[in-house]
N, C-alpha and C positions, 0 to 999 in steps of 0.2 A: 184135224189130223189124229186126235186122240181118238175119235167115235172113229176113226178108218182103223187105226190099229184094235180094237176092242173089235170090230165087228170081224174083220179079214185076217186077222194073226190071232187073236183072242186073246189081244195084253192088256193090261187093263194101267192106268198111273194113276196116282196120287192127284188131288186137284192142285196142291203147288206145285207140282211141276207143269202142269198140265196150263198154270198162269204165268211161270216161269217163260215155258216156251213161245207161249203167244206173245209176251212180250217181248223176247227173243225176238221173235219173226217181225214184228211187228218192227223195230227199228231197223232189222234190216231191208224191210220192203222200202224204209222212207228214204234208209241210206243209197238203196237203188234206184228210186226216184230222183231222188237230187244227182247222184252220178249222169242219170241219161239227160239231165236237163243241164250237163254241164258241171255241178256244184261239187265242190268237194272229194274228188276222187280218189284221196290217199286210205279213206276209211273201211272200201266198200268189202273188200274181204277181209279178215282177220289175218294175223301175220301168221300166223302157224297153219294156215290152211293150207291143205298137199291142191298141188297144183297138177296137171294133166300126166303125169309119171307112171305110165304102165309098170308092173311088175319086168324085172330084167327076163325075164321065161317068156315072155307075151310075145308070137310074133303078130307084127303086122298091126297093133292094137289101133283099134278105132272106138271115137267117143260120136256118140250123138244125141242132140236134144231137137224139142222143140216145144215153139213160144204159139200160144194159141187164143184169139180174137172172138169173145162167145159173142159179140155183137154181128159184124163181117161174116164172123164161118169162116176165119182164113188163120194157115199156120203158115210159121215162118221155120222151116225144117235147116238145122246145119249140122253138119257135120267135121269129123276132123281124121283120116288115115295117119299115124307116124310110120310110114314106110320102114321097114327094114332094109337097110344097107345103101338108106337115101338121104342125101342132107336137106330136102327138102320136104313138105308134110302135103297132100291131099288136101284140100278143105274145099269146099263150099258153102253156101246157102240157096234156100229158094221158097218162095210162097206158095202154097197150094191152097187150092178154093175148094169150098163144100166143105170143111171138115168138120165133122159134126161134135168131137168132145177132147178135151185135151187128151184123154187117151191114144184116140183114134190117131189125134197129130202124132203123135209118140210112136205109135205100130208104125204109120206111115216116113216118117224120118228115116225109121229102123230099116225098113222095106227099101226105101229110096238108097240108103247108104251100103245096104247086100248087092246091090242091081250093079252101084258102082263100082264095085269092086268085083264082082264079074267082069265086066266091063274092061276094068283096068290089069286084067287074068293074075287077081291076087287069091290064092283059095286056100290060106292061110291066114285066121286072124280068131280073135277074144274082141268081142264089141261091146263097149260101154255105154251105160244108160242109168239117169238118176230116178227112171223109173219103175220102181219096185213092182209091181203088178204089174207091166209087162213083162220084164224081165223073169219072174214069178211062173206068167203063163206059156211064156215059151220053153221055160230051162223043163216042165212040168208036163210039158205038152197038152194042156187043160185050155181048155174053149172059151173065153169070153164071149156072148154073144154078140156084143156092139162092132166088138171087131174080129169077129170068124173069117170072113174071107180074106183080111191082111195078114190072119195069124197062117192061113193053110197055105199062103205065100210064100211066107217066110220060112217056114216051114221045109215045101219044097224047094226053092232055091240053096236053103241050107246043104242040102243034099248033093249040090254042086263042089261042094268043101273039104278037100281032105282030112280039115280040122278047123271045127267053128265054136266058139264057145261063145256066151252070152255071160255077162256079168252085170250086177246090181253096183254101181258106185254112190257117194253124195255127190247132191248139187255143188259143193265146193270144188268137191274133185270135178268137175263136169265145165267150168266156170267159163271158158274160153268159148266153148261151141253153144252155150246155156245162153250166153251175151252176142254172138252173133246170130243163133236164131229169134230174138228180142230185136236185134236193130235191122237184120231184112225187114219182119214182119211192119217195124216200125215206121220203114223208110218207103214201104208197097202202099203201109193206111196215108201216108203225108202226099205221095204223090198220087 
């Protein structure tokens, strides 16, 4: 994560923090392991973490992740609409095959959650993503080449929107649709 930030934002850390973090990561990867295997589930987010809470301005907000299989080639795409003026929220999940990089799952999540919300004639909304380098290249309108043809997608479809904004969140804040793209994808490799 440091050599990504250093090479793509040009910031550079300290090496304790930089062993700080890894350890960081590190215990939460095993605390999320033990949660999906069952084990001890009171620990796996921290108490102070903001939970799926659009800004009160936000209409329409939508979050989306996905969880991606470098062995398979398959992602598990979810997403989550909080409807405005709905007591009830949009979600789903679904697996897609061929995907070639976790990026690529991420564009395509993003792409699949714009379609559905055509779809559902919402063309108002702020979509959420813990992916900074999407996020990045769309608000930027800058090309990745791995994924050009989901970005020019995106892109045009947005154009459908009275008003569509892209936003950068953490994976904390993301947690809900971050954990049901992980257990489709989980529940597609078991059967």
């Amino acid at each position: 994560m440091a050599r990504n930030k250093l090479i793509f934002e040009d910031k550079t850390y300290r090496p304790e923090e930089i062993a700080t973090k890894g350890v960081s990561e590190a215990l939460k990867w095993d605390q999320a392991q033990d949660f999906e295997k069952g084990k001890d589930r009171t620990h796996l987010e921290p108490r102070n973490a903001a939970r799926q809470n659009p800004p009160s301005n936000c209409e329409n907000p939508c979050f989306v992740d996905a969880a991606w299989d470098a062995t398979s080639k398959r992602a598990g795409i979810a997403w989550c609409i909080n409807r405005d003026r709905s007591p009830t929220n949009l979600s789903g999940a679904q697996v897609v095959e061929s995907v070639s990089s976790p990026l690529m799952a991420e564009a395509i999540a993003l792409l699949n959650e714009i379609e559905k919300m055509i779809q559902s004639d919402i063309r108002s909304t702020t979509i959420f993503s813990d992916c900074s380098t999407l996020i990045r290249a769309i608000v930027s309108k800058s090309q990745i080449t791995k994924t050009y043809g989901v970005l020019q997608d995106i892109n045009r479809l947005s154009s459908l929107f009275a008003s569509i904004n892209f936003q950068f969140i953490s994976r904390s804040q993301n947690g809900e649709v971050d954990l049901l793209a992980k257990q489709v994808l989980k529940a597609h490799c078991l059967s």
